[in-house]
N, C-alpha and C positions, 0 to 999 in steps of 0.2 A: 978686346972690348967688342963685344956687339952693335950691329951697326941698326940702327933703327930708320925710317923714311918714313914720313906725313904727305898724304895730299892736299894742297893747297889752291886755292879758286882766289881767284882775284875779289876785291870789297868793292860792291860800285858807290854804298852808301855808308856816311858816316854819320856820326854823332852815338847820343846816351838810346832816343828812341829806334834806331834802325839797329845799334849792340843788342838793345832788348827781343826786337824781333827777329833778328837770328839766332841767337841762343833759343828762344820760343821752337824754334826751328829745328834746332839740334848742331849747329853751327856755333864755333867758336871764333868771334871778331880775334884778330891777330897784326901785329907789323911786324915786317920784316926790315933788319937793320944791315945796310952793308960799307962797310965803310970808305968814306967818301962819297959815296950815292947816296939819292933822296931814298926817306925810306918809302914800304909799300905797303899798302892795307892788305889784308888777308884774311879768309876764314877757313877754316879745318874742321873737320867733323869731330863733333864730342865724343861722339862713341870711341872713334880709333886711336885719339891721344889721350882719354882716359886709361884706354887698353896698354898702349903706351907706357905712360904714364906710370901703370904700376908694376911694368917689371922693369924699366929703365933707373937707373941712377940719377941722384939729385943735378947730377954736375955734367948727365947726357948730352950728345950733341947730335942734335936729328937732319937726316938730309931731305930738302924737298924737293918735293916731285910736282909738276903741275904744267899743263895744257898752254901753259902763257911763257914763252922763253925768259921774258924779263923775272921770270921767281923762281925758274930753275936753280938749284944746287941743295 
């Protein structure tokens, strides 16, 4: 199986209208889940997980990459 990787930027803002103004943006609002840890908010660029997205598999599992050690994997 091929192994796919997303960049991933920490979220400083939540809610419905700061979701709206990053997608406006090109940014995708994201959490990341890990078990037993709190989760973490996230955004990833639309472009590269749409790109993603279409040659990956329904059932893909992506590794992330990002600038912040706590969203590393």
């Amino acid at each position: 199986m091929e192994r796919y990787s997303l960049e991933l930027e920490s979220r400083e803002h939540l809610g419905a209208g700061a979701s709206r103004r990053y997608r406006r943006a090109g940014q995708l609002p994201c959490v990341v889940y890990s078990h037993g840890e709190e989760s973490i908010p996230g955004l990833v660029s639309d472009k590269d997980f749409t790109a993603l997205a279409r040659r990956s598999k329904s059932s893909q599992i992506f590794t992330i990459k990002s600038a912040e050690k706590r969203l590393q994997g």
